[in-house]
Every structure is written in structure tokens, then in C-alpha cells.
CHARMM internal coordinates of N, CA and C (Angstrom, degrees):
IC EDIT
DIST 1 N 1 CA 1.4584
DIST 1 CA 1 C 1.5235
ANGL 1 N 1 CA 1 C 109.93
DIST 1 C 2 N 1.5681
ANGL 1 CA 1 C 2 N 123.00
DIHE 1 N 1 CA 1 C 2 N 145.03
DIST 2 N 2 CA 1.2643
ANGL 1 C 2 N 2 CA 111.27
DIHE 1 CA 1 C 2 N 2 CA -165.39
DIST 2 CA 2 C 1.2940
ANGL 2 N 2 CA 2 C 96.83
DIHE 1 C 2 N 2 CA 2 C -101.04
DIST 2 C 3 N 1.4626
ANGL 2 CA 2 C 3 N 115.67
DIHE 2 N 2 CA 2 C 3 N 165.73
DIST 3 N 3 CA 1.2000
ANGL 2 C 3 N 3 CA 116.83
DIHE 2 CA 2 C 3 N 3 CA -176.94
DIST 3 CA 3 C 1.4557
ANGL 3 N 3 CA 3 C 132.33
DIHE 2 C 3 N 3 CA 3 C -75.51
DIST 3 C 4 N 1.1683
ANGL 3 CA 3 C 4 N 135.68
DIHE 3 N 3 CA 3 C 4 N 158.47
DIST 4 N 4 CA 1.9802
ANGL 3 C 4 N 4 CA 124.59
DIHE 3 CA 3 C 4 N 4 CA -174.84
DIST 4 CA 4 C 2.0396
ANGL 4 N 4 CA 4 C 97.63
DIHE 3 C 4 N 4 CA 4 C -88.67
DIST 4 C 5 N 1.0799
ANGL 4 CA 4 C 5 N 107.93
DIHE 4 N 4 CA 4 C 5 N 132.25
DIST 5 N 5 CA 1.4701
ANGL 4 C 5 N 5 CA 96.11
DIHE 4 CA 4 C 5 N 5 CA 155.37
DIST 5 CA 5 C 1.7250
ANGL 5 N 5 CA 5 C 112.61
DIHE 4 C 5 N 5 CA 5 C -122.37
DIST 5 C 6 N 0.9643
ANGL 5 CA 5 C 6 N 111.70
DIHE 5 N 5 CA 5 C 6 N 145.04
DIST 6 N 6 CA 1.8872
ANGL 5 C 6 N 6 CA 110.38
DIHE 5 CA 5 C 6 N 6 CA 166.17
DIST 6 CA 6 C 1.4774
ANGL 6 N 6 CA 6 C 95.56
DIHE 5 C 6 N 6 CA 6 C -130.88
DIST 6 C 7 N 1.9123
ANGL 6 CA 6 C 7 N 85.62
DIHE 6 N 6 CA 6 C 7 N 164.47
DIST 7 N 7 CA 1.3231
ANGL 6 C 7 N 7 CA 101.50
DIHE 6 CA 6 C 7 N 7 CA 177.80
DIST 7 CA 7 C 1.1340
ANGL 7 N 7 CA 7 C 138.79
DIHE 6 C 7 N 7 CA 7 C -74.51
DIST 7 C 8 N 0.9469
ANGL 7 CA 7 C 8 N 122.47
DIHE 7 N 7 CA 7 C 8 N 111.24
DIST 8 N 8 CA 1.8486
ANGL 7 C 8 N 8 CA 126.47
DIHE 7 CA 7 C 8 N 8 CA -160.79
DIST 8 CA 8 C 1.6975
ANGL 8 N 8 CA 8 C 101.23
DIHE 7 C 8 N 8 CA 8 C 128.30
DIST 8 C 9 N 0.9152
ANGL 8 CA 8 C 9 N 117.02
DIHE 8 N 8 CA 8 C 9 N -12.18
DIST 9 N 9 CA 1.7166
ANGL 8 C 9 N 9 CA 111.46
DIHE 8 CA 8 C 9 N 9 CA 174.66
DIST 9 CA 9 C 1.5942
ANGL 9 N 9 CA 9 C 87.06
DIHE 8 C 9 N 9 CA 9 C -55.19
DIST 9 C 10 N 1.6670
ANGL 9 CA 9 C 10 N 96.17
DIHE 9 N 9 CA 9 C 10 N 171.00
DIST 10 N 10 CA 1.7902
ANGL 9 C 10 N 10 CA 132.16
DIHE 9 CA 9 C 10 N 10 CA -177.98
DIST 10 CA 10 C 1.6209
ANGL 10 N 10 CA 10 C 81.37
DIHE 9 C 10 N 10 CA 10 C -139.19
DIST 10 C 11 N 1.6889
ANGL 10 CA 10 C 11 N 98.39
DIHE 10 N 10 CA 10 C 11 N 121.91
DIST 11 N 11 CA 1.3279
ANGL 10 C 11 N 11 CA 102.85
DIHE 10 CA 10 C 11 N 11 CA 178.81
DIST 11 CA 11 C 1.7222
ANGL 11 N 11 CA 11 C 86.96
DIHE 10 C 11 N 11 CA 11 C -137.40
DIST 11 C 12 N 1.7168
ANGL 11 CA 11 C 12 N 113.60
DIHE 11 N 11 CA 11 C 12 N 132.70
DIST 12 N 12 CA 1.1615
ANGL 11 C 12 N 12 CA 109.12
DIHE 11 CA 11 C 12 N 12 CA 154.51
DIST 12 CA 12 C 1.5575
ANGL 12 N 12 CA 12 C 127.91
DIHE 11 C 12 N 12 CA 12 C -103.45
DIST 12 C 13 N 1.4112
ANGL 12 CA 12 C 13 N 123.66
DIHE 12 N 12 CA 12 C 13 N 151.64
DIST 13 N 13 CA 1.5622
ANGL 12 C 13 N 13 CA 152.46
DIHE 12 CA 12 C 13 N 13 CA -177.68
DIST 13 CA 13 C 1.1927
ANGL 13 N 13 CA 13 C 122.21
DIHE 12 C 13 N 13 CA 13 C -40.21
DIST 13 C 14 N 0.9432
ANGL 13 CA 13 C 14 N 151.35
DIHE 13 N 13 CA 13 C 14 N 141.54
DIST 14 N 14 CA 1.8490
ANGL 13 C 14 N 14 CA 147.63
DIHE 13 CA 13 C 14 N 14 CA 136.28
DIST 14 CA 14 C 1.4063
ANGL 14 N 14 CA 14 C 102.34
DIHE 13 C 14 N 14 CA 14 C -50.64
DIST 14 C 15 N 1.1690
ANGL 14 CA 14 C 15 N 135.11
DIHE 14 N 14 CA 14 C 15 N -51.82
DIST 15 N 15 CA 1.5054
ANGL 14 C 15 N 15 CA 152.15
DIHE 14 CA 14 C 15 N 15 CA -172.25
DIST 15 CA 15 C 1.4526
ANGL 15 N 15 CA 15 C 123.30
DIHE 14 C 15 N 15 CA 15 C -104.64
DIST 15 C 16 N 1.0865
ANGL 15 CA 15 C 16 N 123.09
DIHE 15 N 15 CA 15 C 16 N 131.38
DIST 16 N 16 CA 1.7254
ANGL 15 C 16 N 16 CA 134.47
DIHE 15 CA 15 C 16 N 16 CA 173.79
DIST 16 CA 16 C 1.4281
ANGL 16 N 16 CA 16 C 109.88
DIHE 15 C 16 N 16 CA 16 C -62.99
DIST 16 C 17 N 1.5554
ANGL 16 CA 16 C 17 N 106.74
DIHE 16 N 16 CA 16 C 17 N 123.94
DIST 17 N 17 CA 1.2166
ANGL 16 C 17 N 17 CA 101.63
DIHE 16 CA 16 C 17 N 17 CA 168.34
DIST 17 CA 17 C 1.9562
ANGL 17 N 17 CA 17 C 116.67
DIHE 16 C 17 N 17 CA 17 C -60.88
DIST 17 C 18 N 1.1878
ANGL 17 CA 17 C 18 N 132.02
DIHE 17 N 17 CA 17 C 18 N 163.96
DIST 18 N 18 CA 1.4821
ANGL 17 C 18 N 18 CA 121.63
DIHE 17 CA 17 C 18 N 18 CA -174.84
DIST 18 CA 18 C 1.7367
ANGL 18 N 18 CA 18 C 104.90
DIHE 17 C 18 N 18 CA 18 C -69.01
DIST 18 C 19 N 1.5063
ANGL 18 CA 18 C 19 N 131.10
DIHE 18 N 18 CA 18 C 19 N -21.51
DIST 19 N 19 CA 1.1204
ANGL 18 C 19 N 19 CA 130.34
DIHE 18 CA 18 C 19 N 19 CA 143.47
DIST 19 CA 19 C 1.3051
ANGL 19 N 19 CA 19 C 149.90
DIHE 18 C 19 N 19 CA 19 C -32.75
DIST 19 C 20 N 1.5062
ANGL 19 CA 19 C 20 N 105.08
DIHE 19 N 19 CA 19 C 20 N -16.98
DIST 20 N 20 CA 1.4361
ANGL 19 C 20 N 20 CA 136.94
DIHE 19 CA 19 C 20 N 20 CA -153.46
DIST 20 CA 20 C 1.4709
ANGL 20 N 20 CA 20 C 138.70
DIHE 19 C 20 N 20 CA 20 C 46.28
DIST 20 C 21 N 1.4963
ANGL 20 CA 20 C 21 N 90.60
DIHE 20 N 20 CA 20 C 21 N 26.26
DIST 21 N 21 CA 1.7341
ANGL 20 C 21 N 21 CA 108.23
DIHE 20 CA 20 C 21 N 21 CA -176.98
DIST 21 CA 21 C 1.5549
ANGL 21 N 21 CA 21 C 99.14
DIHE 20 C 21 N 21 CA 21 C -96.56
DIST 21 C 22 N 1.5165
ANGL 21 CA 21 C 22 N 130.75
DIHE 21 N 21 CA 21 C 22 N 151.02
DIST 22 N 22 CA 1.4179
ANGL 21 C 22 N 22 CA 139.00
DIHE 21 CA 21 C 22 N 22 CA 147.86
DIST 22 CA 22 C 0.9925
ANGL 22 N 22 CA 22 C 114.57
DIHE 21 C 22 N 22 CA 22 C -112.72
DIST 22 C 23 N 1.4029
ANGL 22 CA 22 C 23 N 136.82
DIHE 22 N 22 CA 22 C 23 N 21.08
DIST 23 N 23 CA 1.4924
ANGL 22 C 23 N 23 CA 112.39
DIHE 22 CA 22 C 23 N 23 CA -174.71
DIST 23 CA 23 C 2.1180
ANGL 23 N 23 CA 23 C 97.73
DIHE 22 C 23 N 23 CA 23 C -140.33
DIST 23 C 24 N 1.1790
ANGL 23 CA 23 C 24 N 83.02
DIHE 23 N 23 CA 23 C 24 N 135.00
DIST 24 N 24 CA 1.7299
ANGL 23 C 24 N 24 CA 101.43
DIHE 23 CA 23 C 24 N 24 CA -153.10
DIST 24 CA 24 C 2.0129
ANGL 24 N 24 CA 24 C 100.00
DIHE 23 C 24 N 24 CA 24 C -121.67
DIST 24 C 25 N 1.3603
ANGL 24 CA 24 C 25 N 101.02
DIHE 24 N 24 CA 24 C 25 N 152.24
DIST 25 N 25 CA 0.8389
ANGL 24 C 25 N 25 CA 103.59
DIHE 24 CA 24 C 25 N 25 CA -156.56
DIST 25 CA 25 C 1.8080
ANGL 25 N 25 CA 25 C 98.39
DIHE 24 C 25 N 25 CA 25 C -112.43
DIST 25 C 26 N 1.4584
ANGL 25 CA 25 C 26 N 124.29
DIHE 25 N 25 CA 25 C 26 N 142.03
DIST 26 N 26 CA 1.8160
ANGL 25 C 26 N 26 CA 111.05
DIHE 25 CA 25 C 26 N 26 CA -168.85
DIST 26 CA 26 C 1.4467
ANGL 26 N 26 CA 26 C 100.70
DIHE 25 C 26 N 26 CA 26 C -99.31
DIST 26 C 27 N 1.2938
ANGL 26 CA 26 C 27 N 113.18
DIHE 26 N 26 CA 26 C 27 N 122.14
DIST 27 N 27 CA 1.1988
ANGL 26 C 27 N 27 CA 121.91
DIHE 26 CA 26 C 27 N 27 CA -177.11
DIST 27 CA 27 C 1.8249
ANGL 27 N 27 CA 27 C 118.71
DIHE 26 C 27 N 27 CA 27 C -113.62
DIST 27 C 28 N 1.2651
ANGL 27 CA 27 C 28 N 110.81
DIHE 27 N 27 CA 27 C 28 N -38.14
DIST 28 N 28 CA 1.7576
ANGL 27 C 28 N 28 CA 110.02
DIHE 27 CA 27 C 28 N 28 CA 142.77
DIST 28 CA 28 C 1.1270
ANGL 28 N 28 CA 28 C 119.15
DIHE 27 C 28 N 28 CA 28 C -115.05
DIST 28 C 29 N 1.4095
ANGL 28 CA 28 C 29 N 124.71
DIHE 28 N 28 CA 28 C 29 N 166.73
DIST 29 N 29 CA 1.4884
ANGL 28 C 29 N 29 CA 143.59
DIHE 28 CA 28 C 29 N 29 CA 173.30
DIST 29 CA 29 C 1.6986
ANGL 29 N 29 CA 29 C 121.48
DIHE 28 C 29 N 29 CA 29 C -107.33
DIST 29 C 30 N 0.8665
ANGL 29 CA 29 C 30 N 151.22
DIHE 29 N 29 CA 29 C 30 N 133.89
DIST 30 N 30 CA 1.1752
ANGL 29 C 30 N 30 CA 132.30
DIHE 29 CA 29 C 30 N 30 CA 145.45
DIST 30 CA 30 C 1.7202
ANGL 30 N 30 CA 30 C 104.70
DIHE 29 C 30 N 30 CA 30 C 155.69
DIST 30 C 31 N 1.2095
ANGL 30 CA 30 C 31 N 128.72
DIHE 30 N 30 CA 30 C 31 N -144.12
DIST 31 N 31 CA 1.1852
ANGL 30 C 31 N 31 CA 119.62
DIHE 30 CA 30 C 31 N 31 CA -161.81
DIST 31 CA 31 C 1.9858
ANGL 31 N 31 CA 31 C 96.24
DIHE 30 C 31 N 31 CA 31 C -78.06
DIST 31 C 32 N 0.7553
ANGL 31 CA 31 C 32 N 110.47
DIHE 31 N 31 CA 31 C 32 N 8.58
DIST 32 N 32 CA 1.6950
ANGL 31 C 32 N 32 CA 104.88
DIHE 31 CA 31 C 32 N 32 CA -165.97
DIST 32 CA 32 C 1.7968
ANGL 32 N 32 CA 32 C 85.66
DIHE 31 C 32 N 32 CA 32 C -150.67
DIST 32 C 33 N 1.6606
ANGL 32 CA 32 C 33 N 122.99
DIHE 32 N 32 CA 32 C 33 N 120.87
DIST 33 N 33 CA 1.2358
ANGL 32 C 33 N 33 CA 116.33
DIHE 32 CA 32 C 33 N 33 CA -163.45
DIST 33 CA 33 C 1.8932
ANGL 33 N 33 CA 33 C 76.70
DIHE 32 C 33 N 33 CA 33 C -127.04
DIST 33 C 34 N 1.5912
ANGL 33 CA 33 C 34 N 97.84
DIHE 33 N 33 CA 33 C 34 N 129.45
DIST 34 N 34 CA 1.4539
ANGL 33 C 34 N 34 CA 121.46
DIHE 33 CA 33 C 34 N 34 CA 163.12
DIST 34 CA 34 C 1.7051
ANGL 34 N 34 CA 34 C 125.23
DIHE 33 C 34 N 34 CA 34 C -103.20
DIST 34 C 35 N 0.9848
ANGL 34 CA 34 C 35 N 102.68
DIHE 34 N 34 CA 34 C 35 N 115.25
DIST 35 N 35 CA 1.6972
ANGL 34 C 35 N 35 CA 109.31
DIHE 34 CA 34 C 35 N 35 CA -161.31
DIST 35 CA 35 C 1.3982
ANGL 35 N 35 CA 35 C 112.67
DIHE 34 C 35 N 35 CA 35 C -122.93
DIST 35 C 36 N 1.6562
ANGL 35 CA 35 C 36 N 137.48
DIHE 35 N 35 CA 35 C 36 N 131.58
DIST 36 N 36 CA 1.2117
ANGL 35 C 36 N 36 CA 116.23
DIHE 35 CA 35 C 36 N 36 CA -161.38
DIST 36 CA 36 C 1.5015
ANGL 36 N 36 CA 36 C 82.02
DIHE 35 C 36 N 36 CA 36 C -129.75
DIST 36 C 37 N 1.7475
ANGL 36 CA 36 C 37 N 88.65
DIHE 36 N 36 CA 36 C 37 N 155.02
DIST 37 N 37 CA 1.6214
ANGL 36 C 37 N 37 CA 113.85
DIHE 36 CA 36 C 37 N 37 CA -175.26
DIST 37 CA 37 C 2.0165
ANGL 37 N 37 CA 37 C 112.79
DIHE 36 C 37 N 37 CA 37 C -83.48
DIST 37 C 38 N 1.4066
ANGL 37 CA 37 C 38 N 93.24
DIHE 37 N 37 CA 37 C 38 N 106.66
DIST 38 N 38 CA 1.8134
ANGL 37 C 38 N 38 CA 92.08
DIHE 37 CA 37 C 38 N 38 CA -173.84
DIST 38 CA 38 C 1.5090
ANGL 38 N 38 CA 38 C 121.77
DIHE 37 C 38 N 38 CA 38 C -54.54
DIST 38 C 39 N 1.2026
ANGL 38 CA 38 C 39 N 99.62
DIHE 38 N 38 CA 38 C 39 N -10.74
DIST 39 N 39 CA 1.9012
ANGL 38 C 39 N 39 CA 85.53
DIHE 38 CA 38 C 39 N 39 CA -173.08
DIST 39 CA 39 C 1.8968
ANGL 39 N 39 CA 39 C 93.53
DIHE 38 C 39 N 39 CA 39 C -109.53
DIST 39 C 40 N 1.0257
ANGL 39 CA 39 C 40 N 108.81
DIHE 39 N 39 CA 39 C 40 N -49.62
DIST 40 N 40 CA 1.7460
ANGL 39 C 40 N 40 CA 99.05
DIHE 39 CA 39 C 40 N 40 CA 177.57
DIST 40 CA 40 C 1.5475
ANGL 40 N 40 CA 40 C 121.43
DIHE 39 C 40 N 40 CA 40 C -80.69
DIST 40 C 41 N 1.5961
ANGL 40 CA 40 C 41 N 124.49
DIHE 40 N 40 CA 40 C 41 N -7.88
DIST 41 N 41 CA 1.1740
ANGL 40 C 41 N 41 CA 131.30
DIHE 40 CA 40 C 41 N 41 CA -141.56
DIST 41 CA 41 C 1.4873
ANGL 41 N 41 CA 41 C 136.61
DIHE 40 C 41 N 41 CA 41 C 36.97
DIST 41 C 42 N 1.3288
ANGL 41 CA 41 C 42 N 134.30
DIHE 41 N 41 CA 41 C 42 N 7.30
DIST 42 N 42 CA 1.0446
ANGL 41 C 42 N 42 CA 150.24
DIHE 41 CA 41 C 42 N 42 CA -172.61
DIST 42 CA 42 C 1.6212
ANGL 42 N 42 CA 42 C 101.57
DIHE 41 C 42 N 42 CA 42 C -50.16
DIST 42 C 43 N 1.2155
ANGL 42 CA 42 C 43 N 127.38
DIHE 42 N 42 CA 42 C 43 N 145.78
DIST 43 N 43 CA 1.5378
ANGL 42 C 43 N 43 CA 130.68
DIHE 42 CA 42 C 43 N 43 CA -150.64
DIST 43 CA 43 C 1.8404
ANGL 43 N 43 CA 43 C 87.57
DIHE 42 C 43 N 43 CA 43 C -132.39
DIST 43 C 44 N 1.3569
ANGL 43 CA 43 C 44 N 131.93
DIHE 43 N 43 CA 43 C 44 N 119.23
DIST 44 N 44 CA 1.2387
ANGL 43 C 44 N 44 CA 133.87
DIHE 43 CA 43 C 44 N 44 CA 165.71
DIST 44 CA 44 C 1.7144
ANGL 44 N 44 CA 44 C 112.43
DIHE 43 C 44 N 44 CA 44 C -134.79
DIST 44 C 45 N 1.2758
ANGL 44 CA 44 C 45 N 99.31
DIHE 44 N 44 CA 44 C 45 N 129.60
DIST 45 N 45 CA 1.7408
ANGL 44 C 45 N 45 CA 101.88
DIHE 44 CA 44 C 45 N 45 CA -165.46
DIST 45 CA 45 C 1.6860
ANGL 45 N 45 CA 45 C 88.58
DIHE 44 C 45 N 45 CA 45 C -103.89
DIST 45 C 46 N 1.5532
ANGL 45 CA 45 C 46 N 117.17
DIHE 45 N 45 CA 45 C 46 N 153.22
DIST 46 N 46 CA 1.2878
ANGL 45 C 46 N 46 CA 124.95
DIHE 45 CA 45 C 46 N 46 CA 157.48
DIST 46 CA 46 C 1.3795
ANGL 46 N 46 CA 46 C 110.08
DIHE 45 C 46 N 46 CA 46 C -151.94
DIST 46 C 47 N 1.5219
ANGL 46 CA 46 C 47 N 104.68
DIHE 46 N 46 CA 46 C 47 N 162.45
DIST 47 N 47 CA 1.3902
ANGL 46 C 47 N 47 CA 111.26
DIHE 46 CA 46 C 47 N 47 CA -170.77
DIST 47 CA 47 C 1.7361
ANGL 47 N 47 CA 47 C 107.65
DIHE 46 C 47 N 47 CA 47 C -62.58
DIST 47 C 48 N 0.7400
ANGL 47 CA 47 C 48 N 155.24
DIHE 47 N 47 CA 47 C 48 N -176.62
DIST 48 N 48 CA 1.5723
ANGL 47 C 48 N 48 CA 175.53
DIHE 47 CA 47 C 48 N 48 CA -84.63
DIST 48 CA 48 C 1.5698
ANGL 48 N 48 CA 48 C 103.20
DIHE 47 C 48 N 48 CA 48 C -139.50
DIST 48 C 49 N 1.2196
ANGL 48 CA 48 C 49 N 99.86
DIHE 48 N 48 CA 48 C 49 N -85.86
DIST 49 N 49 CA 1.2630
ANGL 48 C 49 N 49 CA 143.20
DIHE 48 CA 48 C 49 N 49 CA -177.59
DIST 49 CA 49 C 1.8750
ANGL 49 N 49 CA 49 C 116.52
DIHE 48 C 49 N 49 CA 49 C -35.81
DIST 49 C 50 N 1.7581
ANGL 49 CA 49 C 50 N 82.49
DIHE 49 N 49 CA 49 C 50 N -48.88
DIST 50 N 50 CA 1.5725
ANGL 49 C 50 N 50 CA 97.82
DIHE 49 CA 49 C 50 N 50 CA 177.87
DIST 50 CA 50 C 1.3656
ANGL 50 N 50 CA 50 C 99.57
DIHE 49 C 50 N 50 CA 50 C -77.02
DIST 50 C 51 N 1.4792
ANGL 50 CA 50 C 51 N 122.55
DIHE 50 N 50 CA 50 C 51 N -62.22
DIST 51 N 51 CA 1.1714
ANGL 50 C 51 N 51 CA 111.61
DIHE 50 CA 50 C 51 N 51 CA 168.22
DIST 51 CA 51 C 1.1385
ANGL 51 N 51 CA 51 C 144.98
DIHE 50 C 51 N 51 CA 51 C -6.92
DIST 51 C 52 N 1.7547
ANGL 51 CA 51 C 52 N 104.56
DIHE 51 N 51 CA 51 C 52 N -66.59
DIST 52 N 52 CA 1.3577
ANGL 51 C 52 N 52 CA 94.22
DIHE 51 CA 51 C 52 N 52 CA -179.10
DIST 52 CA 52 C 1.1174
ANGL 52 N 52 CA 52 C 114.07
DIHE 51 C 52 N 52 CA 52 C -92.53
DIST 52 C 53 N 1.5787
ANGL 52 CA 52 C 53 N 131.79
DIHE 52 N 52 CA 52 C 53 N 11.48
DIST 53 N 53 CA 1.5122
ANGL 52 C 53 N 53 CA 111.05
DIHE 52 CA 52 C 53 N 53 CA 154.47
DIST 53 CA 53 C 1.5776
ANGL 53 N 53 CA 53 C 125.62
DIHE 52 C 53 N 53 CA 53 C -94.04
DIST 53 C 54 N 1.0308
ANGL 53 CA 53 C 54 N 95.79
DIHE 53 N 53 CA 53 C 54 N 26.65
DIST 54 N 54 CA 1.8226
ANGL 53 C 54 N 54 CA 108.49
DIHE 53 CA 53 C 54 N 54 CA -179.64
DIST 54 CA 54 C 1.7034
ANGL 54 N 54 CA 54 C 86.74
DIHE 53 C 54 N 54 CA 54 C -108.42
DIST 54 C 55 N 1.2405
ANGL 54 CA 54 C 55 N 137.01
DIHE 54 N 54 CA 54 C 55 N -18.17
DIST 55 N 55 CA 0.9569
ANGL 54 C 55 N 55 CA 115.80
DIHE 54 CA 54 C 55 N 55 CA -157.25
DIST 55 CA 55 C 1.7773
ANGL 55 N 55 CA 55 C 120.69
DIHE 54 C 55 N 55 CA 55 C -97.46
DIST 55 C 56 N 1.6295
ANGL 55 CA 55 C 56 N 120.39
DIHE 55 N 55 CA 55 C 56 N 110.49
DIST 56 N 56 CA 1.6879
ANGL 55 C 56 N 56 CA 92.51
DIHE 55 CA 55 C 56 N 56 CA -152.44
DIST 56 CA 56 C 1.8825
ANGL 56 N 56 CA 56 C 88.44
DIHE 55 C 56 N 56 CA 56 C -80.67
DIST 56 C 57 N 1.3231
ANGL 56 CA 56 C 57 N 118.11
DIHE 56 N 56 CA 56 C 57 N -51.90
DIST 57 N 57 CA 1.4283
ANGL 56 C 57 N 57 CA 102.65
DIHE 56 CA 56 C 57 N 57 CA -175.97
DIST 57 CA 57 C 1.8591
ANGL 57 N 57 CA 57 C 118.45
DIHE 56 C 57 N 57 CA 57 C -155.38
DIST 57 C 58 N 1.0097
ANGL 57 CA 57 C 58 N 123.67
DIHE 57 N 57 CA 57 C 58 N 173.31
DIST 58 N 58 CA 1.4729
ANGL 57 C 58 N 58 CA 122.87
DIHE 57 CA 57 C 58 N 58 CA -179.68
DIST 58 CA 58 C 1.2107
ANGL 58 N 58 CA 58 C 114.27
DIHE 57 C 58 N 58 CA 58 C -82.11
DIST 58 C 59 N 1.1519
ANGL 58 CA 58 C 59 N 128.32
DIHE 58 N 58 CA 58 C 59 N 105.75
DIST 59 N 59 CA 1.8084
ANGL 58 C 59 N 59 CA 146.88
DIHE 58 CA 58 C 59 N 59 CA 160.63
DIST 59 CA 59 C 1.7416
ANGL 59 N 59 CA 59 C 107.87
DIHE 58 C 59 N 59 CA 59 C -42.95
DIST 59 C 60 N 1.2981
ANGL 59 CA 59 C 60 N 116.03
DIHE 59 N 59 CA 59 C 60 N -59.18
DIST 60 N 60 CA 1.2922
ANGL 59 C 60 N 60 CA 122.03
DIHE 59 CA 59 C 60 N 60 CA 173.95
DIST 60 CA 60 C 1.6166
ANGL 60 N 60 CA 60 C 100.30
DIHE 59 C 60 N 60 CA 60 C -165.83
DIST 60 C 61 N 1.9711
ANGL 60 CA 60 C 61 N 85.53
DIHE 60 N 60 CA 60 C 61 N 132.55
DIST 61 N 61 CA 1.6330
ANGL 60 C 61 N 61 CA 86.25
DIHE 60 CA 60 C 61 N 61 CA 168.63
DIST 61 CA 61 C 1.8991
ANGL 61 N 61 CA 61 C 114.35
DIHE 60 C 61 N 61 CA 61 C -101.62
DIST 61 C 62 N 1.3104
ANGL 61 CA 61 C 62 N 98.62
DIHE 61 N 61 CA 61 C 62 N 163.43
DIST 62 N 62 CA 1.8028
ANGL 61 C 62 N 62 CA 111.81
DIHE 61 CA 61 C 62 N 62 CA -152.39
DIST 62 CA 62 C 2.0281
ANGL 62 N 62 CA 62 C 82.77
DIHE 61 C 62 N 62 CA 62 C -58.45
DIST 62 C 63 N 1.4835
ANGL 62 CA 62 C 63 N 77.56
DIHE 62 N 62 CA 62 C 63 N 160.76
DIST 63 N 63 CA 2.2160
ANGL 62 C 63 N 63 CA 110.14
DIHE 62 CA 62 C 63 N 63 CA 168.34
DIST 63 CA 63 C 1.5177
ANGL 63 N 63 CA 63 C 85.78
DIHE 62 C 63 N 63 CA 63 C -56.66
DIST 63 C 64 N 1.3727
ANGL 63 CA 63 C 64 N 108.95
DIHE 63 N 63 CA 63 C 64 N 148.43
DIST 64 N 64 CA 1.0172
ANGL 63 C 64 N 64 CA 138.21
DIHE 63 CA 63 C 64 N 64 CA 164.28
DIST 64 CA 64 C 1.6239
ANGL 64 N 64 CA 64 C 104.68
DIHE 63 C 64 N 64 CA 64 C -108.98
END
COOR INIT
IC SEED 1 N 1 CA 1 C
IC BUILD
């Protein structure tokens, strides 16, 4: 089963951002997932797919 993400999750990386941060913040959802970098803010969108294999796991998912 694939996983749910929403916006406002803290999702960390397989890979270091070149900043040396991994843990990114979800800022859109949907077929194209936009995720911003917490310590530099740097904003990088990717398709879905890539996404979720960059993704090793959820830090915290958003307030309900």
C-alpha cells in the first residue's frame, strides 16, 4: 500500500540535500509533489514517483 502524504508533513531523504539538511517540509500534493528544504528553504518540485523513492520516512505527519 502506498503511502498518504499531506501538506505540512516533515518527511526525511535517502540523500543530503548539498546544504547538508535531509529533512524537507510537504508543501503540495498531487501528481507533482513540492517539498521545501528546512534549513536553506530551497523549494524543489518532483513528479510522484520520484518522490516517493527519495523518501526514507515521515518525521511528523501534519494536525489533523
Amino acid at each position: 500500500m502506498a503511502r498518504q502524504f499531506f501538506v505540512g508533513d516533515i518527511i526525511e531523504t535517502r540523500k543530503k540535500h548539498p546544504c547538508g539538511n535531509s529533512q524537507w517540509e510537504v508543501t503540495r500534493v498531487g501528481a507533482d509533489m513540492k517539498m521545501k528544504c528546512l534549513k536553506c528553504g530551497r523549494i524543489v518540485m518532483l513528479d510522484r514517483e520520484t518522490f516517493e523513492k527519495r523518501v526514507k520516512k515521515i518525521i511528523k505527519q501534519r494536525e489533523e
